[in-house]
Structure formats: C-alpha cells, structure tokens
C-alpha positions in Angstrom: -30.0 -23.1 3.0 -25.8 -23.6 2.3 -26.7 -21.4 -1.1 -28.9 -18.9 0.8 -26.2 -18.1 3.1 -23.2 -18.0 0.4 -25.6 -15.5 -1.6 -25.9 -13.2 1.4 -22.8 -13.3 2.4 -21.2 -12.4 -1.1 -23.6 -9.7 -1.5 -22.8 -8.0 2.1 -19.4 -8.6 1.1 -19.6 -6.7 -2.2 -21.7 -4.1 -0.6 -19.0 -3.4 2.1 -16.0 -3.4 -0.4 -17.6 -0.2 -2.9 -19.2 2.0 0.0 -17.8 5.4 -0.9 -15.6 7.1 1.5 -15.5 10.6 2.9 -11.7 11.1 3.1 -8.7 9.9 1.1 -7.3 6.6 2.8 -4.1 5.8 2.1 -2.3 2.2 3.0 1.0 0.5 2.3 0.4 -3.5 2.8 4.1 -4.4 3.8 5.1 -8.2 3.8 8.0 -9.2 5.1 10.2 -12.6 4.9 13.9 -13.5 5.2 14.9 -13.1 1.7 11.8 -11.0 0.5 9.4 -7.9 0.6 6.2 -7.0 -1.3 4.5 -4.2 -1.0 0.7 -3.2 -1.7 0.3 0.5 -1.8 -3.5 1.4 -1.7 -4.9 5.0 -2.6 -8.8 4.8 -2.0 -10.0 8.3 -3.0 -13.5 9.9 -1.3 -16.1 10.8 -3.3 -15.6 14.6 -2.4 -12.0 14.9 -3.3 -12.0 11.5 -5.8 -12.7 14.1 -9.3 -9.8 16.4 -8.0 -7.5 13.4 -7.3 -8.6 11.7 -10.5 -7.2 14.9 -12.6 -4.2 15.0 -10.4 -3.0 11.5 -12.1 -4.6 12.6 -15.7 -2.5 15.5 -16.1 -3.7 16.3 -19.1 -7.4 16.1 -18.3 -8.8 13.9 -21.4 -10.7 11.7 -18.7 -8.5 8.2 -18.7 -5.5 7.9 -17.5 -2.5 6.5 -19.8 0.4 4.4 -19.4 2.5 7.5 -19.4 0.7 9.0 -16.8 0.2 6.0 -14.6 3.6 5.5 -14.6 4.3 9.2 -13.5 1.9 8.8 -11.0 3.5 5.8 -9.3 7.2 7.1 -9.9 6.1 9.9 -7.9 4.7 7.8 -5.0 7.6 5.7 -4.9 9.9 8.2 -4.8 8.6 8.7 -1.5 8.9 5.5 -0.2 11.9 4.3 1.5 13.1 0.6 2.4 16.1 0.1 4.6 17.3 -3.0 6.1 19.8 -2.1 8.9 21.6 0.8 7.2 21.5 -0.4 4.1 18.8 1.1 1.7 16.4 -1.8 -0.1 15.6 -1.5 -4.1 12.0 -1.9 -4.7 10.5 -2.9 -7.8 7.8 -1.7 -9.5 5.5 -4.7 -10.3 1.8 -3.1 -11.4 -0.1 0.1 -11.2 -3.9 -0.3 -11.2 -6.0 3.3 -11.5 -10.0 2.6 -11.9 -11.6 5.0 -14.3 -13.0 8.4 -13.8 -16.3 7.6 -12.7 -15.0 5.0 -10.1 -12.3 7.4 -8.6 -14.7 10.6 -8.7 -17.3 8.8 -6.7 -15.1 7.6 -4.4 -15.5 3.5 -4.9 -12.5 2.8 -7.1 -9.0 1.9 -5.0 -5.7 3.0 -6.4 -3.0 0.3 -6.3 0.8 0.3 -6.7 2.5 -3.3 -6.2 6.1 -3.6 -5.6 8.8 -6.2 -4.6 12.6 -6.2 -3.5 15.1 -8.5 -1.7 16.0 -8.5 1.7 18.8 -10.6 3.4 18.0 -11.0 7.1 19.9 -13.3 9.3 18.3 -15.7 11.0 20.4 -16.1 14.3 21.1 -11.8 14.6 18.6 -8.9 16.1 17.9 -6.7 12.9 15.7 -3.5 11.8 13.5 -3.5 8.8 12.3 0.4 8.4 9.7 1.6 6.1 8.6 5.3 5.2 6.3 6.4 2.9 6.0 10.2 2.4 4.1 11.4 -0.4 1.8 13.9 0.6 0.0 15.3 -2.3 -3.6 13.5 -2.0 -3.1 13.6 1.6 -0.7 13.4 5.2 -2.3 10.5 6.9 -0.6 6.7 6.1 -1.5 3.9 7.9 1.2 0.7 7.3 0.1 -3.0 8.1 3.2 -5.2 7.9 2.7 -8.7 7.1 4.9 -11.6 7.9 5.8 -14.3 5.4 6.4 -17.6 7.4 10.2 -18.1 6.9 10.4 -14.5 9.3 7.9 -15.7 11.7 9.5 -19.4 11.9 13.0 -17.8 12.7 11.8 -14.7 14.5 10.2 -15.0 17.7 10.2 -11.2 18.7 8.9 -9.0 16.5 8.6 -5.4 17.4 6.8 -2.2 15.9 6.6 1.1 15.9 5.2 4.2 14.7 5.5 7.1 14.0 4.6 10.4 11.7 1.0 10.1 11.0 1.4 6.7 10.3 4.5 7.4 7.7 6.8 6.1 9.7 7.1 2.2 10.9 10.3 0.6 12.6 10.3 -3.7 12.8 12.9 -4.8 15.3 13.3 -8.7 14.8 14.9 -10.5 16.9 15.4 -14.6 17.8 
C-alpha cells in the first residue's frame, strides 16, 4: 500500500511540475543569512509566448542556445538586479545559467534558471535594511520575490519586515532584534 501511495504521489507531483503555463512567470528565490545571499532567478515561459522568448535568448536563431548566448542572456537579467544592504550596494555572483531546449521553452514546460550568490555583513545586535530589485522587463513586467531566511538571520532576528512594491520588482526586509 506504502509503494502504491509513493507511486501516486510522484506521478501527481511530476504532473503538476510540467503543466504548461499561459503567461510568462517570472520569480527571484532570495535567501538571506547574516553573512550570505543566494539567489534563484526563475523564468518559466508560456506556451504562447515560450517560441518568441526562446529566440529572444538564441539570437542567432540556429534552435540551441550556446554558452555565448546564455551568458548574454543572464548578464542582461542581472544587470537589472540590484542588492543593497543599508546603502551599500551587494556584488552578486553569477553561479549557473540553466535554459531547457527549444521544444521545452516553446511549449511552455521548460523553467529558465539563473543562480547567484554574494556576501552580506549584517549585525546582529543593530536594525538593518536588505533591499532587492529586479527590473528586467523584456519577457515581461510582473516579478514576484519570495525571500527566504537562512537560520543564523532567523536565530538573531526576531522582527523581520517586508514590503513591496512595483509589480512585484520591488521588496524592502527591515531586520531588526
């Protein structure tokens, strides 16, 4: 019965994962700890806009996307993308880019993924702002940011605020003891 159960749960699992959208989501995963960041940005295409965005990234249209153009891709999108801590603006690292293949993208079931990292250097006895911003618009306006705590900022931060703002391109953490 334990095997029957596992089965049907992986396979509702998988099924839920690859349903094709009908808009372009856009998401930037942002963890958070004392000395640390990592961010998940997430492109997941529809499958009435996924050929258009597909050729957007293989600029010149051969049907894969290279290195070269993977990379322009994401410089793009993280030139858009702004980390500040305080006042003071936070480097962030690109770690990975992931682009699915034509097919995947074009029917909207393939996700899009940048992964990046950086340092932060939060205090843990002072009230400080971590802000994040994403603004690249070309696939599409709307952004929705999750933050997610590491447990060092959770252990020395008891209040944690947010806020939005800008379609979702916008998102203010106040931390405070």
């Amino acid at each position: 019965m334990t095997r029957v159960l596992l089965v049907l749960c992986l396979l509702f699992c998988c099924n839920a994962y690859s349903h094709p959208h009908t808009n372009v989501k856009q998401q930037a995963l942002l963890s958070v700890g004392l000395d640390k960041v990592a961010l998940t940005i997430r492109v997941v295409p529809s499958f009435d806009e996924g050929a258009e965005i597909f050729d957007t990234i293989d600029s010149n249209k051969n049907g894969v996307v290279s290195d070269k153009e993977a990379n322009a891709f994401s410089t793009k999108v993280m030139n858009k993308v702004r980390l500040i801590q305080g006042d003071k603006r936070v480097k962030l690292n690109l770690k990975s880019v992931h682009i699915p293949s034509m097919i995947q993208v074009s029917s909207g079931l393939g996700v899009i993924e940048l992964k990046a990292d950086g340092k932060l250097s939060l205090k843990k006895s002072t009230t400080d702002k971590v802000t994040f911003s994403v603004n690249y618009e070309d696939l599409s306006h709307d952004w929705f940011i999750q933050p997610f705590y590491f447990k060092d900022l959770t252990t020395h931060f008891k209040h944690i605020e947010i806020n939005r703002r800008h379609h979702g391109t916008f998102l203010e953490m106040t931390l405070a003891p």
